[in-house]
N, CA, C, O and CB atoms as a CASP TS submission, in Angstrom:
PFRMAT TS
TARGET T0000
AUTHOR 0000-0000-0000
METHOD Language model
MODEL 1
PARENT N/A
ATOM      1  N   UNK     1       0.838  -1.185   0.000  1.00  0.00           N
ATOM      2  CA  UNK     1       0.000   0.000   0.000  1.00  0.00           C
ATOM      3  C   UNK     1       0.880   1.244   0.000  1.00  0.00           C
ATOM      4  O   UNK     1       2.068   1.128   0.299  1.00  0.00           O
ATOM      5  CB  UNK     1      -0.952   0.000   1.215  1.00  0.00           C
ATOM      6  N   UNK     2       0.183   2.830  -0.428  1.00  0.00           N
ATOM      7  CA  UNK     2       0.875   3.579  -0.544  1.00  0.00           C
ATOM      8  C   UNK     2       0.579   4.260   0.394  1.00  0.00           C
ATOM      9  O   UNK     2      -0.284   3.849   1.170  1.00  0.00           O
ATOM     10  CB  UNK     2       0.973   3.993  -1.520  1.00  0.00           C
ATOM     11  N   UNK     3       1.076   5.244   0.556  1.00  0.00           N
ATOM     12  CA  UNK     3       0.991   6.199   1.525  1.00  0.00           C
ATOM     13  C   UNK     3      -0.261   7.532   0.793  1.00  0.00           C
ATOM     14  O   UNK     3      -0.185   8.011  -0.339  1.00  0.00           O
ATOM     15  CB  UNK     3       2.779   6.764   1.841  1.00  0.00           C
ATOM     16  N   UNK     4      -1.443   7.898   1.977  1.00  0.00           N
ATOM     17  CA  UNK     4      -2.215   8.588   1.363  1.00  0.00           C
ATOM     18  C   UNK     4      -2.276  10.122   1.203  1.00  0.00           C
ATOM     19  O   UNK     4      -2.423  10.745   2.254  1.00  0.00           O
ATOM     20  CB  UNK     4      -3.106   8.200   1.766  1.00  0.00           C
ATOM     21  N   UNK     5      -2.194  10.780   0.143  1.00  0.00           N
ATOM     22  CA  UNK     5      -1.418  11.955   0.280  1.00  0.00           C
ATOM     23  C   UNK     5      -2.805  13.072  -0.243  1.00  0.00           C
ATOM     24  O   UNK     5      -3.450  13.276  -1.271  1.00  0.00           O
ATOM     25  CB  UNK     5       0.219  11.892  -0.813  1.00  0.00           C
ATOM     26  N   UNK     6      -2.756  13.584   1.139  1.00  0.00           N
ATOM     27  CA  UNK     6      -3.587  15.216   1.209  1.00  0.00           C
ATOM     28  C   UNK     6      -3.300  16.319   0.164  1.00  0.00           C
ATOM     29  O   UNK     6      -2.435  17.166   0.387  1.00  0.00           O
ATOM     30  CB  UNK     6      -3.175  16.041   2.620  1.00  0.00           C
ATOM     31  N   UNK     7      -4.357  16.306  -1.501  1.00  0.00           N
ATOM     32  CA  UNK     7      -3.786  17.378  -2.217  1.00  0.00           C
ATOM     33  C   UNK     7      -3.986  18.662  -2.011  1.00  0.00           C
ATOM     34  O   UNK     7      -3.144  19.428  -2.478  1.00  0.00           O
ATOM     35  CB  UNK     7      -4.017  17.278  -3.287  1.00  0.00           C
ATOM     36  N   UNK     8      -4.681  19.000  -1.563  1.00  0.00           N
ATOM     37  CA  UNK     8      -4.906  20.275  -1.081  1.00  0.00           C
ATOM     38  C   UNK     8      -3.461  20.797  -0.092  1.00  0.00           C
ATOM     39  O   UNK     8      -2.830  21.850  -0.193  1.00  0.00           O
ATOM     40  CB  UNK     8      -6.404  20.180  -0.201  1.00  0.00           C
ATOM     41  N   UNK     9      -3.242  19.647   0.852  1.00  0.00           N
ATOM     42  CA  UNK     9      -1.896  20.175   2.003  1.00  0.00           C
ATOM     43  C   UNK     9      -0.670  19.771   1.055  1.00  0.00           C
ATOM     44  O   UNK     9       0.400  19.955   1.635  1.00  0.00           O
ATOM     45  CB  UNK     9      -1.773  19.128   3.862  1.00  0.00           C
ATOM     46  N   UNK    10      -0.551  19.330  -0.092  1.00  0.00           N
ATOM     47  CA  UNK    10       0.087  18.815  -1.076  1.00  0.00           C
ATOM     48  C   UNK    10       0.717  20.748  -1.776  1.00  0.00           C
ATOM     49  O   UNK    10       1.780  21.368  -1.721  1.00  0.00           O
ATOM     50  CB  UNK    10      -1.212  17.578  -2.163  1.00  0.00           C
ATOM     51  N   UNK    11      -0.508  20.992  -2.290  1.00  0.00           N
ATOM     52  CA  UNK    11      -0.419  21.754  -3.348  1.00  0.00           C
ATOM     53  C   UNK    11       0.051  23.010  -2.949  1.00  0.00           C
ATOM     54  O   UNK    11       0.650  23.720  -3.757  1.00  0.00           O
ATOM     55  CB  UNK    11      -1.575  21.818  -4.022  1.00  0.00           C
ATOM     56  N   UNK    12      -0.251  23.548  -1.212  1.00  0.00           N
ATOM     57  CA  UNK    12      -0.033  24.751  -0.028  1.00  0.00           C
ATOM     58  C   UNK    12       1.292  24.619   0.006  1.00  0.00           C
ATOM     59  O   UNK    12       2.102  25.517  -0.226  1.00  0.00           O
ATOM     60  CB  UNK    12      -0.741  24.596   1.573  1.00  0.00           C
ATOM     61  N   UNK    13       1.614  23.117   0.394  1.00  0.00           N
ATOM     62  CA  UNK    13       3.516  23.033   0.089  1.00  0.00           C
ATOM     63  C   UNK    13       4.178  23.402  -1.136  1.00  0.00           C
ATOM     64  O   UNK    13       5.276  23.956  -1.076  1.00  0.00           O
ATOM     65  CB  UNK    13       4.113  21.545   0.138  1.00  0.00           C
ATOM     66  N   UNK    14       3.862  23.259  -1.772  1.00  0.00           N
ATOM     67  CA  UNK    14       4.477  23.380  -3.026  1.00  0.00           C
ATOM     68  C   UNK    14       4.399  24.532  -3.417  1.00  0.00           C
ATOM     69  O   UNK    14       5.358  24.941  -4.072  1.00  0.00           O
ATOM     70  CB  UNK    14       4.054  22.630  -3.945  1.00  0.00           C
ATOM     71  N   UNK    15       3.299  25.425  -3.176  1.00  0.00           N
ATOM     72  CA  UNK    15       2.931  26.818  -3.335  1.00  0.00           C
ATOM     73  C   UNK    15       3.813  27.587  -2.691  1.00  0.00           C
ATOM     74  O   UNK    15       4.335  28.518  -3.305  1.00  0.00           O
ATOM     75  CB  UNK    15       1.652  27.136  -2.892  1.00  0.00           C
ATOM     76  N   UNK    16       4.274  27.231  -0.770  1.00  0.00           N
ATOM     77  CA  UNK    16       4.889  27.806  -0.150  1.00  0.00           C
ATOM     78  C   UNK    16       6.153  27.822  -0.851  1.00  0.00           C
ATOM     79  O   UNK    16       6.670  28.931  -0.984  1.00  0.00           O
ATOM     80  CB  UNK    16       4.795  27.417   0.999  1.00  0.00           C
ATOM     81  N   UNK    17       6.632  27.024  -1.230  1.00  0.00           N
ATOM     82  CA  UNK    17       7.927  26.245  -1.724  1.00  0.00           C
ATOM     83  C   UNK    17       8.738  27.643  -2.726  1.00  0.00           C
ATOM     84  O   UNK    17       9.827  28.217  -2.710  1.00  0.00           O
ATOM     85  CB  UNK    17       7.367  24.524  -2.885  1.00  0.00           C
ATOM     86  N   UNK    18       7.204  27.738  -3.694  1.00  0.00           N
ATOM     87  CA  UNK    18       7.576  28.337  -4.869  1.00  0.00           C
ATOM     88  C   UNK    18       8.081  29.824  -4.201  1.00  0.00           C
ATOM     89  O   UNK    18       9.247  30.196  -4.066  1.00  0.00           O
ATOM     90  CB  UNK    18       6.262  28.364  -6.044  1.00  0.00           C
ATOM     91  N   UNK    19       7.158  30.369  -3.922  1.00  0.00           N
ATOM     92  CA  UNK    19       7.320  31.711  -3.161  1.00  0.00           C
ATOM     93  C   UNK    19       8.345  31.474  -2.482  1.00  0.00           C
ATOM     94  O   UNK    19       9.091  32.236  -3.096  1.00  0.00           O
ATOM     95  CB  UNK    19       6.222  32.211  -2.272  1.00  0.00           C
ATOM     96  N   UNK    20       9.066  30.977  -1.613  1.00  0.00           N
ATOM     97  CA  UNK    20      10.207  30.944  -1.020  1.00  0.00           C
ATOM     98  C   UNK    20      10.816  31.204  -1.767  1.00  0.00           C
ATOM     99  O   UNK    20      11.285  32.341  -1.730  1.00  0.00           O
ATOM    100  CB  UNK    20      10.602  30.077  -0.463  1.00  0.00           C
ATOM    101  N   UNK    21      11.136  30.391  -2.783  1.00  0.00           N
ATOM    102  CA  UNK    21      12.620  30.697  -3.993  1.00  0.00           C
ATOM    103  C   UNK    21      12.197  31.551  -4.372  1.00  0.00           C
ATOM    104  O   UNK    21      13.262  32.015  -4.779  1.00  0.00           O
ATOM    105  CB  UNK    21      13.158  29.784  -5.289  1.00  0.00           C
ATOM    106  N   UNK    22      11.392  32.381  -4.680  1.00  0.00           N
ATOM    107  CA  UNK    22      11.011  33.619  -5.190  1.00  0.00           C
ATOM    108  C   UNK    22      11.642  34.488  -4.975  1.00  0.00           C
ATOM    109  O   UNK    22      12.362  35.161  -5.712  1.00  0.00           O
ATOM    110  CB  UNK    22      10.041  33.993  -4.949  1.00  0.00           C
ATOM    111  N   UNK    23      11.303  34.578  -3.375  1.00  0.00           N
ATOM    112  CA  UNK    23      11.495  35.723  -1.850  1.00  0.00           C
ATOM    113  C   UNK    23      13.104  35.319  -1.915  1.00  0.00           C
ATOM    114  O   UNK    23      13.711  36.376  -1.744  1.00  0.00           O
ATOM    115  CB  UNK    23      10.417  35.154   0.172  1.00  0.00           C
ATOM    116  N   UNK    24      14.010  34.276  -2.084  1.00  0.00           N
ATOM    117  CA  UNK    24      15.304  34.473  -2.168  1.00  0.00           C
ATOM    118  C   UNK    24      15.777  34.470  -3.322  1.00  0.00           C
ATOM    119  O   UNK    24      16.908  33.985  -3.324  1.00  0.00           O
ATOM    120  CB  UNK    24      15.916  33.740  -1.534  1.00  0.00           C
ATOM    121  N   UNK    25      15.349  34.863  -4.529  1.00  0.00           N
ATOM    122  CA  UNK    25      16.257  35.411  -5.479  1.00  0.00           C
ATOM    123  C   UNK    25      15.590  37.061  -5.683  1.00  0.00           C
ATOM    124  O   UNK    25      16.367  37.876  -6.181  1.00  0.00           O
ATOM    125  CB  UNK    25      16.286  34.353  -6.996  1.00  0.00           C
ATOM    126  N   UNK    26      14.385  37.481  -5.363  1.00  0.00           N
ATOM    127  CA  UNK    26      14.258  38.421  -5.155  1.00  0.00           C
ATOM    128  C   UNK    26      15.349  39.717  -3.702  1.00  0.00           C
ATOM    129  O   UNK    26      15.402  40.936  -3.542  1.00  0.00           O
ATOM    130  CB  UNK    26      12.957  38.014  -5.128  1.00  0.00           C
ATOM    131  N   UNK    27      15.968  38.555  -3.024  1.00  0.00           N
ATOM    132  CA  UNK    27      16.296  39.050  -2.058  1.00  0.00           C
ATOM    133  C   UNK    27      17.931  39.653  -2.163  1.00  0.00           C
ATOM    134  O   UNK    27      18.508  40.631  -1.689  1.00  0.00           O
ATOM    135  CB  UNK    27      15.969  38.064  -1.096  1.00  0.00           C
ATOM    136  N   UNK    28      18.388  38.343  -3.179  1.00  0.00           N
ATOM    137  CA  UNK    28      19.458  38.700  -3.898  1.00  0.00           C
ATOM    138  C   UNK    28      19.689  39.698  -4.759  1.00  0.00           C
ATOM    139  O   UNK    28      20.713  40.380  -4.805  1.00  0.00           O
ATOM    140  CB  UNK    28      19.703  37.922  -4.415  1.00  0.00           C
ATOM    141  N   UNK    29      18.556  39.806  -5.577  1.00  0.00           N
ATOM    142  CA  UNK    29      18.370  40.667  -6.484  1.00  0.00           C
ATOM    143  C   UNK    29      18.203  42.321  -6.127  1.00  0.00           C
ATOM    144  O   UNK    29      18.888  43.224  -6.606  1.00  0.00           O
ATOM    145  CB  UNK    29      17.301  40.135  -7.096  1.00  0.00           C
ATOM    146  N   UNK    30      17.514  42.404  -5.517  1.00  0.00           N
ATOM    147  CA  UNK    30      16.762  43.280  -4.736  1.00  0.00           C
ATOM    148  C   UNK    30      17.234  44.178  -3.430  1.00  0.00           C
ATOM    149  O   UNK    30      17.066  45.365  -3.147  1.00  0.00           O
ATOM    150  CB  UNK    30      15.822  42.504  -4.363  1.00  0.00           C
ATOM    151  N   UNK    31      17.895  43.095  -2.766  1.00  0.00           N
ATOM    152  CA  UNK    31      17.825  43.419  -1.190  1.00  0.00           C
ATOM    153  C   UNK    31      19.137  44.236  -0.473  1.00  0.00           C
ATOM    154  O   UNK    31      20.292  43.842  -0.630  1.00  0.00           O
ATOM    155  CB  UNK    31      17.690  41.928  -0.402  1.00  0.00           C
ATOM    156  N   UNK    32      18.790  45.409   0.324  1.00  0.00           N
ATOM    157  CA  UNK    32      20.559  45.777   0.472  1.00  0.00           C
ATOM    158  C   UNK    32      20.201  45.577   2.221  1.00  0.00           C
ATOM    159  O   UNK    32      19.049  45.663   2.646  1.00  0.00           O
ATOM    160  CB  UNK    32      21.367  47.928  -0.260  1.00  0.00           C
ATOM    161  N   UNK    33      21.131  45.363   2.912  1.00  0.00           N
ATOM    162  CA  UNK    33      21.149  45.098   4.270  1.00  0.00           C
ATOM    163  C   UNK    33      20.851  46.822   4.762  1.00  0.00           C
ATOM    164  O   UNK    33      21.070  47.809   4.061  1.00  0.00           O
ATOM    165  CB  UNK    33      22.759  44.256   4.802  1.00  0.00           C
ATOM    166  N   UNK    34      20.365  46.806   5.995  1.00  0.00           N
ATOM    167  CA  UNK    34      20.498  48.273   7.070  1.00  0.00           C
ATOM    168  C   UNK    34      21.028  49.284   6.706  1.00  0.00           C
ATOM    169  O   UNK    34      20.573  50.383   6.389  1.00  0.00           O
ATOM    170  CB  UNK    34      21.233  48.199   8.251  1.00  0.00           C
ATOM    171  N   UNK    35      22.957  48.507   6.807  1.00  0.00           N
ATOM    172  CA  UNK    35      23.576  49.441   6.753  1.00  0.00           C
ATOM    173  C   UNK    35      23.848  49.794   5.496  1.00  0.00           C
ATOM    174  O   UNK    35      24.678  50.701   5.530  1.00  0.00           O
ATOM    175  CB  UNK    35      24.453  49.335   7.422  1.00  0.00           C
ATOM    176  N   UNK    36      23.571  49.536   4.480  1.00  0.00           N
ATOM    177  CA  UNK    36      23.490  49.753   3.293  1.00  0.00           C
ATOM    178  C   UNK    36      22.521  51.067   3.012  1.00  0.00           C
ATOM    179  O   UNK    36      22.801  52.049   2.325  1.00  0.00           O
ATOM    180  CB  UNK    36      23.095  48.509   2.710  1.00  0.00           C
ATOM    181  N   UNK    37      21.433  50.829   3.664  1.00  0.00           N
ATOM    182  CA  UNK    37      20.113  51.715   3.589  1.00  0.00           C
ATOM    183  C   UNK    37      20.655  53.155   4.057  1.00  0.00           C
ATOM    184  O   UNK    37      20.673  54.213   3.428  1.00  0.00           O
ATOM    185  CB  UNK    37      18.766  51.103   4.681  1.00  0.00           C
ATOM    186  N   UNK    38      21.060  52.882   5.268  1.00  0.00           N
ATOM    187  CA  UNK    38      21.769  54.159   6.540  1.00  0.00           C
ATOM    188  C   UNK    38      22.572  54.864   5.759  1.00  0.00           C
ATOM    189  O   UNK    38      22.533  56.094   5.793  1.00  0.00           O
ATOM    190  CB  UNK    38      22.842  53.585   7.992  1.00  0.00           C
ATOM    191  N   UNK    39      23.630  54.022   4.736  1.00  0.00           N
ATOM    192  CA  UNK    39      24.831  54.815   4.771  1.00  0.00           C
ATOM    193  C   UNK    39      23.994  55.731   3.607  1.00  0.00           C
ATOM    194  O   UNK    39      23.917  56.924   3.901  1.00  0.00           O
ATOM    195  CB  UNK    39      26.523  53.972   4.393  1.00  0.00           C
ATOM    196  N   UNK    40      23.327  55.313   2.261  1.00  0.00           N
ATOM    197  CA  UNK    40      22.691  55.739   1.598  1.00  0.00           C
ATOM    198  C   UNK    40      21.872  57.277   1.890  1.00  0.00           C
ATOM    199  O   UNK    40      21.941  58.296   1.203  1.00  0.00           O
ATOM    200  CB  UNK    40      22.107  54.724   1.430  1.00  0.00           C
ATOM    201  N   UNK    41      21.175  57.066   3.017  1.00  0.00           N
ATOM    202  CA  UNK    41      20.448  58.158   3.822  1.00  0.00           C
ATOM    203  C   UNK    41      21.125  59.274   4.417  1.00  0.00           C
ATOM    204  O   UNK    41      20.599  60.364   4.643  1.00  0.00           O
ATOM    205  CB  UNK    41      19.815  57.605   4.862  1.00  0.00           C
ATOM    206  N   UNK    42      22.436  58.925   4.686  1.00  0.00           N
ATOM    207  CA  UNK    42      22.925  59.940   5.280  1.00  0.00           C
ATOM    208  C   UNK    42      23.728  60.820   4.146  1.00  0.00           C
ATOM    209  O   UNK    42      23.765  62.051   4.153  1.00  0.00           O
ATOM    210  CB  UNK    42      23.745  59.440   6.455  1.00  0.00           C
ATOM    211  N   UNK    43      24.378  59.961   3.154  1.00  0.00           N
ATOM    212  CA  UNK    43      24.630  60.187   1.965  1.00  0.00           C
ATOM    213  C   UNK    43      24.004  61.585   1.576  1.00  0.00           C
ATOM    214  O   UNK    43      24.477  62.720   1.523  1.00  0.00           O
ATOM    215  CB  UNK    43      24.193  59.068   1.213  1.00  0.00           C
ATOM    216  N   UNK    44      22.729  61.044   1.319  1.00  0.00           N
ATOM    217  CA  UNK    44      21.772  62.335   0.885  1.00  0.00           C
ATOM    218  C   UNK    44      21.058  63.106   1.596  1.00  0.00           C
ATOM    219  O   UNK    44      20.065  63.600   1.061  1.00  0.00           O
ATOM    220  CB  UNK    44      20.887  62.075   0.147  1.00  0.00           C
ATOM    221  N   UNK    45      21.321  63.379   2.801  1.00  0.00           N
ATOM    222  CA  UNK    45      21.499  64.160   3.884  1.00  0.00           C
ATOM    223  C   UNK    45      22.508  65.005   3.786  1.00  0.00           C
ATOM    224  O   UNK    45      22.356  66.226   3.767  1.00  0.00           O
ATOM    225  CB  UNK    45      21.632  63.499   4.924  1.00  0.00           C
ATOM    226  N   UNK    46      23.737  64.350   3.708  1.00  0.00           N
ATOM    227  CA  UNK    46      24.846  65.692   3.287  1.00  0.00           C
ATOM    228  C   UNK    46      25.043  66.298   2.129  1.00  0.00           C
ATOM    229  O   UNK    46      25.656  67.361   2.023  1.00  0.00           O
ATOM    230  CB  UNK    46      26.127  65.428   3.436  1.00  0.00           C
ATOM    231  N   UNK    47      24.583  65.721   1.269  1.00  0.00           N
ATOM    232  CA  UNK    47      24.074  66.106   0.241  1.00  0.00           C
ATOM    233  C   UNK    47      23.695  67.800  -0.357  1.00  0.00           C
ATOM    234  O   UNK    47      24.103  68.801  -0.946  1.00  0.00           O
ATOM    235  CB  UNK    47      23.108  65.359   0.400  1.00  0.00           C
ATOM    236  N   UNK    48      22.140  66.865   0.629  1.00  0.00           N
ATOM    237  CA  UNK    48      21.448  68.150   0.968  1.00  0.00           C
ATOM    238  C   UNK    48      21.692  69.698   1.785  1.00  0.00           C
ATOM    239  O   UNK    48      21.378  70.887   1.720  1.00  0.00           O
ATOM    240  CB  UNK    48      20.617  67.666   1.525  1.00  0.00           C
ATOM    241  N   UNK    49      22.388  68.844   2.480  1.00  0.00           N
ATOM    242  CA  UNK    49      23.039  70.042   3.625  1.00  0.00           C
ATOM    243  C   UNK    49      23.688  70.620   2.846  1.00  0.00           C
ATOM    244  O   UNK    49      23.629  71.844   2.732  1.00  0.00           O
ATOM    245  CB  UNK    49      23.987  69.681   4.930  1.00  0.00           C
ATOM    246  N   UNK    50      24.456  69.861   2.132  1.00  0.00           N
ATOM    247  CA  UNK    50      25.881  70.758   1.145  1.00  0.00           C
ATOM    248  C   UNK    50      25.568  71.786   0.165  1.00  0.00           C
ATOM    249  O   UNK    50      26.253  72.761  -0.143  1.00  0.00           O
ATOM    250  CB  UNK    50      26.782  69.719   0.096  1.00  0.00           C
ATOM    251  N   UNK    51      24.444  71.429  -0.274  1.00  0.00           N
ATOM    252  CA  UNK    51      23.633  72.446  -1.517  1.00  0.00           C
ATOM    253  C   UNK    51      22.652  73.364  -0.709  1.00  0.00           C
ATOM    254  O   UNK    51      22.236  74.404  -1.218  1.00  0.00           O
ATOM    255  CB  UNK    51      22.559  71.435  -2.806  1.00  0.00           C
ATOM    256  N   UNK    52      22.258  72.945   0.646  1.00  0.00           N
ATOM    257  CA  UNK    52      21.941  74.578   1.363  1.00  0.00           C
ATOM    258  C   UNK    52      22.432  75.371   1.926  1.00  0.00           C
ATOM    259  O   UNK    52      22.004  76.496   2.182  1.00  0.00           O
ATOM    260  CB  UNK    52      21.291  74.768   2.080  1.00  0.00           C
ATOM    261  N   UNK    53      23.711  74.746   2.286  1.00  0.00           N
ATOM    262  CA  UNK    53      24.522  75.632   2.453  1.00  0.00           C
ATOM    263  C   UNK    53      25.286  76.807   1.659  1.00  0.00           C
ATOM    264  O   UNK    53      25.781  77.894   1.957  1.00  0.00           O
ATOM    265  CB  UNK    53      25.093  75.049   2.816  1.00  0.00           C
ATOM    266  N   UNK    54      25.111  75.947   0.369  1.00  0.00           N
ATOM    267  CA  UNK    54      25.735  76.970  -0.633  1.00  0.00           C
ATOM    268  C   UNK    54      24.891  77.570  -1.637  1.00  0.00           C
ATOM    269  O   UNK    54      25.268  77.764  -2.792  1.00  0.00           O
ATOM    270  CB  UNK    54      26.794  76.369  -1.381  1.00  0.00           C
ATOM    271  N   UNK    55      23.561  77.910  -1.123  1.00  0.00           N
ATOM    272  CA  UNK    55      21.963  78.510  -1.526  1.00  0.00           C
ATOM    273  C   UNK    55      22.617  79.740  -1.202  1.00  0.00           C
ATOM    274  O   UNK    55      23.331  79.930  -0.217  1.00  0.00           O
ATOM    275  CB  UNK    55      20.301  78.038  -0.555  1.00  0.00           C
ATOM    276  N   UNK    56      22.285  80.676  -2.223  1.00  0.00           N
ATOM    277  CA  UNK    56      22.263  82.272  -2.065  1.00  0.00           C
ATOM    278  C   UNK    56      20.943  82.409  -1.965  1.00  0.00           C
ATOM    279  O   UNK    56      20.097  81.901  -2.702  1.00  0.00           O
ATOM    280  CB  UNK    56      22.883  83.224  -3.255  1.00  0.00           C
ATOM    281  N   UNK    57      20.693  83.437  -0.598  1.00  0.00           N
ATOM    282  CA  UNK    57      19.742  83.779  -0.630  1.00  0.00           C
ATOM    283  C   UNK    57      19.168  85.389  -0.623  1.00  0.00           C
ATOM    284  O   UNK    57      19.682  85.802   0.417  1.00  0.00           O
ATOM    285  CB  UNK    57      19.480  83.088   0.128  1.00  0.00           C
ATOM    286  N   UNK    58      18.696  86.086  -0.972  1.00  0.00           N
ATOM    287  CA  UNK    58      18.143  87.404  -0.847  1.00  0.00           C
ATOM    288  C   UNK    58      16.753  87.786  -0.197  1.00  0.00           C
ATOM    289  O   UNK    58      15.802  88.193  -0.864  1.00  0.00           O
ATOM    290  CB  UNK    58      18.107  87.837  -2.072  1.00  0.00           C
ATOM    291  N   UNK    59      16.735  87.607   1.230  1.00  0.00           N
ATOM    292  CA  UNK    59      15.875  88.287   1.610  1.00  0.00           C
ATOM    293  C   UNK    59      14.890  89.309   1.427  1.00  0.00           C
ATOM    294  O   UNK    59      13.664  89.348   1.531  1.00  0.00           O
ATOM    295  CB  UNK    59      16.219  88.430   2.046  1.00  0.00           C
ATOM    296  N   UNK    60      15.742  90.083   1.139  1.00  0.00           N
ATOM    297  CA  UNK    60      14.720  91.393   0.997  1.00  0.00           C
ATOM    298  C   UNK    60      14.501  91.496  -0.226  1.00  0.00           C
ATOM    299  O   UNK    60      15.418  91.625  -1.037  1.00  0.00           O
ATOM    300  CB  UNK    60      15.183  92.791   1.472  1.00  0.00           C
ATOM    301  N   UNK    61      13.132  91.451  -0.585  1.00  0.00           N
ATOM    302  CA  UNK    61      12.929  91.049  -1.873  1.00  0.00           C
ATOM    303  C   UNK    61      12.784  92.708  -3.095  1.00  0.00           C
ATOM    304  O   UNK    61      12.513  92.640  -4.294  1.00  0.00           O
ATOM    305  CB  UNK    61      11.360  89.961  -1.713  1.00  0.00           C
ATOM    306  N   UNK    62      12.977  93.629  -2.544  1.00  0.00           N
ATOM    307  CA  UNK    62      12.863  95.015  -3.150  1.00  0.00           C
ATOM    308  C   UNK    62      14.552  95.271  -2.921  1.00  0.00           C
ATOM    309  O   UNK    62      15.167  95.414  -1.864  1.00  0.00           O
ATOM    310  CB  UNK    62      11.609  96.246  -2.238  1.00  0.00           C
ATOM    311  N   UNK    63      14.966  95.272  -4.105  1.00  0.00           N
ATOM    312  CA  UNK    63      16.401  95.877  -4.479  1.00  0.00           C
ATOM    313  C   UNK    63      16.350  97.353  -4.312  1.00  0.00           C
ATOM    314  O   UNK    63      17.424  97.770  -4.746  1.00  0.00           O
ATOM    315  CB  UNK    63      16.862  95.551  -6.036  1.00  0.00           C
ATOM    316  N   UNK    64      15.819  98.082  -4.005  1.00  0.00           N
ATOM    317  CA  UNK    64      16.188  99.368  -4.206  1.00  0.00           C
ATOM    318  C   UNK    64      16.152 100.103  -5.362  1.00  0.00           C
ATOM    319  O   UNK    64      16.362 101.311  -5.255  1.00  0.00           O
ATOM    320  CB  UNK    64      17.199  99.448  -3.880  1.00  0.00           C
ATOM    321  N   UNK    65      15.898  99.566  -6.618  1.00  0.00           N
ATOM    322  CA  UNK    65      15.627  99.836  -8.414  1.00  0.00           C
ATOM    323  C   UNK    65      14.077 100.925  -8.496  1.00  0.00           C
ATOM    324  O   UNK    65      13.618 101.296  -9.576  1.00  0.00           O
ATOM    325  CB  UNK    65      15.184  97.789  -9.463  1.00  0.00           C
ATOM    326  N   UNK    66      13.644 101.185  -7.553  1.00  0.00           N
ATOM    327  CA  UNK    66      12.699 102.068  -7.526  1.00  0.00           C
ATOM    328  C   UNK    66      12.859 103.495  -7.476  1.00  0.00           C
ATOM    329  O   UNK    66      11.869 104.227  -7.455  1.00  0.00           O
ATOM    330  CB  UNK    66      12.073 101.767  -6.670  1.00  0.00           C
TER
END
């Protein structure tokens, strides 16, 4: 005799299965660790800082041309 096999709990495995390898070549593909993210963020943080810092700005918006 064989062993009797649940297709429904059959087919959930196999489903899970698929999505797994999915989720790890997507992860490869895709995925950067923390500090990857962080260093990125701060990146463009100084960035930013760097180009407001060097924003000219003019306040007073009437030059005196009157």
């Amino acid at each position: 005799m064989s062993n009797v096999i649940n297709f429904r709990l059959a087919r959930k495995a196999r489903d899970r299965a698929d999505k797994a390898q999915a989720a790890d070549s997507n992860r490869a593909k895709f995925g950067r660790t923390k500090a990857q993210k962080l260093a990125d963020e701060k990146e463009a943080r100084r960035k930013a800082s760097l180009l407001d810092g060097s924003r000219l700005e003019n306040k007073d918006k009437s030059d005196g041309d009157a």
